[in-house]
C-alpha positions as CSV (number, residue, x, y, z in Angstrom):
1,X,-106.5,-95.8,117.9
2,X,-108.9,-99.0,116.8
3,X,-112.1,-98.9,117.8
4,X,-115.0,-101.0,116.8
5,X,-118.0,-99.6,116.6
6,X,-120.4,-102.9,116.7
7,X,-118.6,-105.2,119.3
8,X,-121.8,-107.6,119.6
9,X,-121.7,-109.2,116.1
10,X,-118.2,-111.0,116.4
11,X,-120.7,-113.3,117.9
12,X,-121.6,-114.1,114.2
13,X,-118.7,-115.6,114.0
14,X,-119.8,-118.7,115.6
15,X,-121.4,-119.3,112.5
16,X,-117.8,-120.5,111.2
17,X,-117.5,-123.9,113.3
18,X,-121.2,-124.5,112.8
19,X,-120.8,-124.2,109.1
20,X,-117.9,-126.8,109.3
21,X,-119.6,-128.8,111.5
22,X,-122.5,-129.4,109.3
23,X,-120.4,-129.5,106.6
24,X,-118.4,-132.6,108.1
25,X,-121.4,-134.2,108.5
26,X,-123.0,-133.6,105.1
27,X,-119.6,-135.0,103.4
28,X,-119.9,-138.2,105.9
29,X,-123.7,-139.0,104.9
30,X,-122.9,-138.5,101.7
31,X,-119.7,-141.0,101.7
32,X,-122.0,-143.5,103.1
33,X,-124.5,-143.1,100.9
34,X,-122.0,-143.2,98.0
35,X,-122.8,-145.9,95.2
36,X,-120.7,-148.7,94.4
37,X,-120.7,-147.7,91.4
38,X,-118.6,-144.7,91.9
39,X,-116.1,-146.3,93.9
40,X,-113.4,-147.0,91.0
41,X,-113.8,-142.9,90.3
42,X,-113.1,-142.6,94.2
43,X,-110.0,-145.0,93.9
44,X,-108.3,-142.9,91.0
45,X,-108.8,-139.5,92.6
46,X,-105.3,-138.5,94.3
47,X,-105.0,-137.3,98.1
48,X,-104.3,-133.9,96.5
49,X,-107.5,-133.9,95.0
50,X,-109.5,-135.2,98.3
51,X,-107.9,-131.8,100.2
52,X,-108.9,-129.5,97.4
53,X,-112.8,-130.9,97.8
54,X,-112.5,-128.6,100.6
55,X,-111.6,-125.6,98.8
56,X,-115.3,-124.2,98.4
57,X,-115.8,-124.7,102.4
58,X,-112.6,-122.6,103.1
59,X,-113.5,-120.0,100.6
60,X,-117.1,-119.4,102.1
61,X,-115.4,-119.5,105.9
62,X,-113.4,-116.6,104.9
63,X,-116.2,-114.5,103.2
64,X,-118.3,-115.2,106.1
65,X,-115.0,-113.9,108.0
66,X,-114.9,-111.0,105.7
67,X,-118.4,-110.1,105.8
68,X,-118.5,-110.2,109.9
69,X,-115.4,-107.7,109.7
70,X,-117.3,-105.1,107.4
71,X,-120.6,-105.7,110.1
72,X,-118.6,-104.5,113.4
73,X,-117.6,-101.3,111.7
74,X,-113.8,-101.2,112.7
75,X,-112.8,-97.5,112.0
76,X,-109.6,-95.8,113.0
77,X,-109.7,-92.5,115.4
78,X,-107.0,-89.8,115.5
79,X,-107.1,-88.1,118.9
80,X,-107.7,-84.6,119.4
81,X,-106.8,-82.4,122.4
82,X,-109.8,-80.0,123.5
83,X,-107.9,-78.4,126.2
84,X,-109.1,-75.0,128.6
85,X,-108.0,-73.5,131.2
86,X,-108.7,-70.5,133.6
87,X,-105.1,-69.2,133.4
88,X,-103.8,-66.1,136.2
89,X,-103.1,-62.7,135.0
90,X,-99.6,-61.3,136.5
91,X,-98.0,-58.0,136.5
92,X,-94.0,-58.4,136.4
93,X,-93.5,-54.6,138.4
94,X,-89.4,-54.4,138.4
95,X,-87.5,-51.7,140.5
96,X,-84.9,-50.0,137.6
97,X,-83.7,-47.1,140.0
98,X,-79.8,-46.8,140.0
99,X,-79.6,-48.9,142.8
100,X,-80.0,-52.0,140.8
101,X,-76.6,-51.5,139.2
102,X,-75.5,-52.9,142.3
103,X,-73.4,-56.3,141.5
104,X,-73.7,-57.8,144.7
105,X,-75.7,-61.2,142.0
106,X,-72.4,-61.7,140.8
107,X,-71.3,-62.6,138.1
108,X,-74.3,-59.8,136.7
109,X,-76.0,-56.8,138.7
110,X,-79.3,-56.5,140.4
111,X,-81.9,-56.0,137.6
112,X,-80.6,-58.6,135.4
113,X,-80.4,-61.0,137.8
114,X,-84.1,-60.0,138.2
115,X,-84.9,-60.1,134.8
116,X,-83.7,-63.5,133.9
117,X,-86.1,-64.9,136.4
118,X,-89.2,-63.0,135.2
119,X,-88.0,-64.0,131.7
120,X,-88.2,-67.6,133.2
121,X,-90.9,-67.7,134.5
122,X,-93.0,-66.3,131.4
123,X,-92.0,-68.9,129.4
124,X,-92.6,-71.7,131.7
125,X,-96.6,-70.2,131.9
126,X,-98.0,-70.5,128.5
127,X,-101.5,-69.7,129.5
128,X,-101.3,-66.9,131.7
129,X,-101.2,-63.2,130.7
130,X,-98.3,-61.3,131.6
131,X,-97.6,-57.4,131.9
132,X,-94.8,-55.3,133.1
133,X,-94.6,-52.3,134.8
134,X,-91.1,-50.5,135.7
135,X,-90.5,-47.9,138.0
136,X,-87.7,-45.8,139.4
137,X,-89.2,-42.3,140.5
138,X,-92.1,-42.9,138.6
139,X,-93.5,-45.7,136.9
140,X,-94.8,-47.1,133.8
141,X,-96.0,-49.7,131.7
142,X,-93.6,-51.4,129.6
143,X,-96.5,-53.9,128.3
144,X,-100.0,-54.0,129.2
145,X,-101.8,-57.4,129.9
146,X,-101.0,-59.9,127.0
147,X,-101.2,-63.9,125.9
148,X,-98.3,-62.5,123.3
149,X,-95.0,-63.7,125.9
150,X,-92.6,-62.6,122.8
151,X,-93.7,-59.0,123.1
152,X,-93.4,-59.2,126.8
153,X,-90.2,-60.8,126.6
154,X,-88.9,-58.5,124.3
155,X,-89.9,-55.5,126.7
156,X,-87.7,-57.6,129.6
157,X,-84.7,-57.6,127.6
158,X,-84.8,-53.8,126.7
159,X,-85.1,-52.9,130.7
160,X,-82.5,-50.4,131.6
161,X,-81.8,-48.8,135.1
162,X,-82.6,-45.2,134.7
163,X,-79.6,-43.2,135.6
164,X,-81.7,-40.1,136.1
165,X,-83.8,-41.4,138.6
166,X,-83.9,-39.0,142.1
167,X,-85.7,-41.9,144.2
168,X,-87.9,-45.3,144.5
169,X,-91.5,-45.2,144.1
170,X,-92.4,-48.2,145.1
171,X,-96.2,-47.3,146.5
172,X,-96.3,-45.4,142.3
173,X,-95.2,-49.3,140.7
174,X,-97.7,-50.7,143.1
175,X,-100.1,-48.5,142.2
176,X,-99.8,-48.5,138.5
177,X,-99.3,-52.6,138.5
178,X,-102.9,-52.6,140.3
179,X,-104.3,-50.5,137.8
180,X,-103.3,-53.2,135.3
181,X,-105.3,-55.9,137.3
182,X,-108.6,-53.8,138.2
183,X,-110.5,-54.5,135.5
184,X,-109.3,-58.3,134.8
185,X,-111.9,-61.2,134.5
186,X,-108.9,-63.7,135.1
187,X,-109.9,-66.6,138.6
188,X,-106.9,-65.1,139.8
189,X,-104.5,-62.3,139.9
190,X,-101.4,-61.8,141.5
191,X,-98.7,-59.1,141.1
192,X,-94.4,-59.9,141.4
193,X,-92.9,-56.7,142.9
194,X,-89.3,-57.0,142.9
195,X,-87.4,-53.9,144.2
196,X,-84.2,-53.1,146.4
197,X,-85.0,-49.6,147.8
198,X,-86.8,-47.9,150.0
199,X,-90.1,-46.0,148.8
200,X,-88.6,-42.5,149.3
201,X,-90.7,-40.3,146.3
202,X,-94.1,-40.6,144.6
203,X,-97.7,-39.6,145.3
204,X,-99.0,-42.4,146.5
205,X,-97.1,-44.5,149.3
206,X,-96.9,-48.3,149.2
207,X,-99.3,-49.4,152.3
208,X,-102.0,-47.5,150.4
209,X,-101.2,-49.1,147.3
210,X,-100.7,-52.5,148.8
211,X,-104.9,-51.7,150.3
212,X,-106.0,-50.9,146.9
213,X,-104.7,-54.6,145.8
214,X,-106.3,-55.9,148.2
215,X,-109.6,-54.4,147.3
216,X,-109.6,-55.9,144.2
217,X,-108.3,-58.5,145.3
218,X,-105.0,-58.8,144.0
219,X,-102.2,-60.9,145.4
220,X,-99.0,-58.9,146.2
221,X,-95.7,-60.9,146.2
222,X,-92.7,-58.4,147.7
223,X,-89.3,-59.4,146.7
224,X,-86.2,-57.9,148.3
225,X,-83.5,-57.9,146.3
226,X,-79.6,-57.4,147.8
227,X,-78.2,-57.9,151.2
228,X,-78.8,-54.1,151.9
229,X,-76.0,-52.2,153.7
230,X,-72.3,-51.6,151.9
231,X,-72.3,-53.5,148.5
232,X,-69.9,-53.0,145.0
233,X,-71.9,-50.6,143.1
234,X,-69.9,-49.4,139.7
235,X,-69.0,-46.2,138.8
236,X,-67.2,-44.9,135.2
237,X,-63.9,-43.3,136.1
238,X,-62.3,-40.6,133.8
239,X,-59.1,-42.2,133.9
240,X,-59.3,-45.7,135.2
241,X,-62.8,-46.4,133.5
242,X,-65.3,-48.6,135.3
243,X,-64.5,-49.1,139.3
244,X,-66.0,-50.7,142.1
245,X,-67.0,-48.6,145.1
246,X,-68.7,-49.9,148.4
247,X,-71.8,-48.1,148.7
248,X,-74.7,-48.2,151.1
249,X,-78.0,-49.1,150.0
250,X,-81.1,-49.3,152.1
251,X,-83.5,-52.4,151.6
252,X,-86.8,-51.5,153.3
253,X,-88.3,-55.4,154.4
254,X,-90.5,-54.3,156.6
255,X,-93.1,-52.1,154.4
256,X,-92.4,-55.4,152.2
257,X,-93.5,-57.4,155.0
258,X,-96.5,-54.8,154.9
259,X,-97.6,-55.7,151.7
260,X,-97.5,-59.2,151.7
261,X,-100.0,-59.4,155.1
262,X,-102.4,-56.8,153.5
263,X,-102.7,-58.4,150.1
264,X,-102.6,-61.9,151.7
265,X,-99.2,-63.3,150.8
266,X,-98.2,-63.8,154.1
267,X,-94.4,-62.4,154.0
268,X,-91.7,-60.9,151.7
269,X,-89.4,-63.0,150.6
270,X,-85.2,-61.5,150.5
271,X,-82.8,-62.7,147.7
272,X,-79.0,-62.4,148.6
273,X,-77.8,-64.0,144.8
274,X,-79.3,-65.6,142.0
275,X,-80.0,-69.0,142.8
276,X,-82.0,-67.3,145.6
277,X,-83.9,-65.0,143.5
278,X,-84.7,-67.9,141.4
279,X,-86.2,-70.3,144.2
280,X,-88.2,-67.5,145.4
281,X,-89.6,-67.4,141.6
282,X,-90.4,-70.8,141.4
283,X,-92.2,-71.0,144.5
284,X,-94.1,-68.1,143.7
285,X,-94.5,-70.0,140.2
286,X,-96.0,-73.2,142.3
287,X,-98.7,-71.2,144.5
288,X,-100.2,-69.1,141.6
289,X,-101.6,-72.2,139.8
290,X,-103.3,-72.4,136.1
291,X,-106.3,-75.1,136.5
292,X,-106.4,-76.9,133.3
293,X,-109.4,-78.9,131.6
294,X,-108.5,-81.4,128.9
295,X,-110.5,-83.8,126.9
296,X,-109.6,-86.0,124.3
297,X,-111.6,-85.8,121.6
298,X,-111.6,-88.6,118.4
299,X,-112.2,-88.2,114.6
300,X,-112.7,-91.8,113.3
301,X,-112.3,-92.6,109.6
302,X,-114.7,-95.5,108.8
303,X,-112.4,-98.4,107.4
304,X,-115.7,-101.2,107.0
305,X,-115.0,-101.0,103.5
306,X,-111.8,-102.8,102.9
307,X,-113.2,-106.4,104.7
308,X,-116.4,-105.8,102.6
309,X,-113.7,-105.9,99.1
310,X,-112.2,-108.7,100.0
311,X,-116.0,-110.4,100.5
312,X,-116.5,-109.1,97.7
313,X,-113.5,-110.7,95.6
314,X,-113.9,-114.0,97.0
315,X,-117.9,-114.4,96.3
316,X,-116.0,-113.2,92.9
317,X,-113.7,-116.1,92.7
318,X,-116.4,-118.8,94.3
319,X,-118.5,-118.0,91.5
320,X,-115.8,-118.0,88.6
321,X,-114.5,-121.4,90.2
322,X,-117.9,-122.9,90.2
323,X,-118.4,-121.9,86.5
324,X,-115.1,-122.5,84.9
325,X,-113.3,-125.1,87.3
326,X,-116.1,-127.2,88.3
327,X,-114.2,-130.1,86.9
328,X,-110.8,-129.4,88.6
329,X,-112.4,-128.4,92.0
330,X,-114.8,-131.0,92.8
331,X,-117.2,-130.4,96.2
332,X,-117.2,-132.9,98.5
């Protein structure tokens, strides 16, 4: 952007029409006073030669011009961003017990479904720190907390539902996502659990976990994943290779429901698809919000120099006129 740093002394520039003014008035008094001697010389000059009587007036307008140009100081600034922000730490804690093999999220099972989403949601936060936890009868950390969204994206993708897996510990991923949060300076920190079980293994249960959150002051937000009761769950046939059997699965909502009123969060929210799973995402994305401070700041390259040149050319030109051309370029 332009700026100029002396606004004030355009008024100089008045000094232009005054100039003329009593230049006009010189050239009249001096007409009049003109003998009549001279008037044959007067006779013989051509109208061409009247208009360049005037050149020396033009040429000292426009160093004046110049000159007031070069005194304002015009310089040019290129805008930089100082931006901060007081960003939210989150722990993505993901249910990977067999149950999630469950393809009731058509046209993909359970845990993918959920990880797209997280994936989603990571990238759309550029200024929070992120860490995943995953648990099936026991839980761990896939990443701790992190600004590096590659490396926590890259831990998402390699999620796998763990086959061997005797039960859900819920309360344990609870537990271990808090541990991640404890110690965090961040304004605010909130934790995604996404499951579809019941907690049915693990030494610590999830009400207790969801209490220590809530002690340090952790937001919990329970998602249920799955309508619960008899859904297509796959199995690998011998012969016929992968089949679709209906299987029941227990969704507990109501220790979810637990969760979310100890920590804060109100309710659980239930996902029967995708595009459910996803809305619930993004308004969980909308209430955990980054507050952002940005100023502009300018670096200004001085550009005073270039009308002070051209000042400087034209005094250059008055005076080589005055010396050489005197003759051809008469003042009036």
């Amino acid at each position: 952007m332009l700026q100029i740093a002396k606004p004030w002394l355009l008024l100089t520039l008045l000094f232009i029409p005054l100039y003329w003014l009593i230049k006009r008035y010189h050239i009249k008094k001096h007409q009049l006073r003109l003998p009549f001697s001279k008037l044959g010389q007067i006779s013989m000059l051509s109208s061409s030669s009247r208009y360049w009587a005037y050149f020396y007036p033009v040429l000292r307008s426009l160093i004046l011009l110049a000159l007031v140009l070069a005194l304002i100081q015009p310089r040019f600034g290129r805008g930089i961003k100082d931006s901060s922000s007081a960003g939210v730490d989150i722990v993505l804690a993901l249910d990977i017990s067999g149950s999630m093999l469950a393809e009731d999220f058509k046209p993909t099972n359970r845990l993918k479904a959920a990880v797209k989403v997280a994936e989603q949601m990571v990238k759309q936060r550029p200024n929070d720190r992120f860490s995943l936890v995953a648990f099936s009868e026991y839980a761990l950390t896939q990443s701790p907390l992190t600004f590096d969204h590659a490396a926590v994206l890259d831990q998402l993708g390699k999620l796998e539902v763990n086959m061997q897996a005797s039960g859900t510990a819920i309360g344990m991923g609870l537990a271990k996502s808090v541990a991640r949060l404890k110690s965090s300076q961040a304004k605010s920190k909130a934790i995604i659990l996404i499951t579809d079980g019941v907690n049915n293994i693990g030494e610590i249960d999830p009400i207790s976990a969801a209490h220590m959150a809530s002690a340090h002051k952790i937001k919990v937000y329970p998602v249920g994943v799955g309508s619960g009761g008899l859904v297509d769950f796959p199995f690998e046939d011998p012969i016929f290779g992968k089949t679709y059997r209906k299987t029941y699965i227990e969704l507990d909502m109501h220790t979810l429901d637990r969760i979310a009123q100890i920590t804060g969060t109100k309710k659980a929210s239930m996902a029967t698809n995708s595009e459910e799973l996803a809305e619930i995402m993004s308004q969980i994305d909308e209430m955990e919000k980054t507050d952002y401070q940005v100023r502009l700041n300018y670096i200004y390259s001085e550009k005073f120099m270039w009308p002070l040149w051209i000042a400087f050319c034209l005094l250059v030109i008055e005076i080589f006129c005055r010396l050489y051309l005197k003759p051809v370029l008469p003042e009036p």
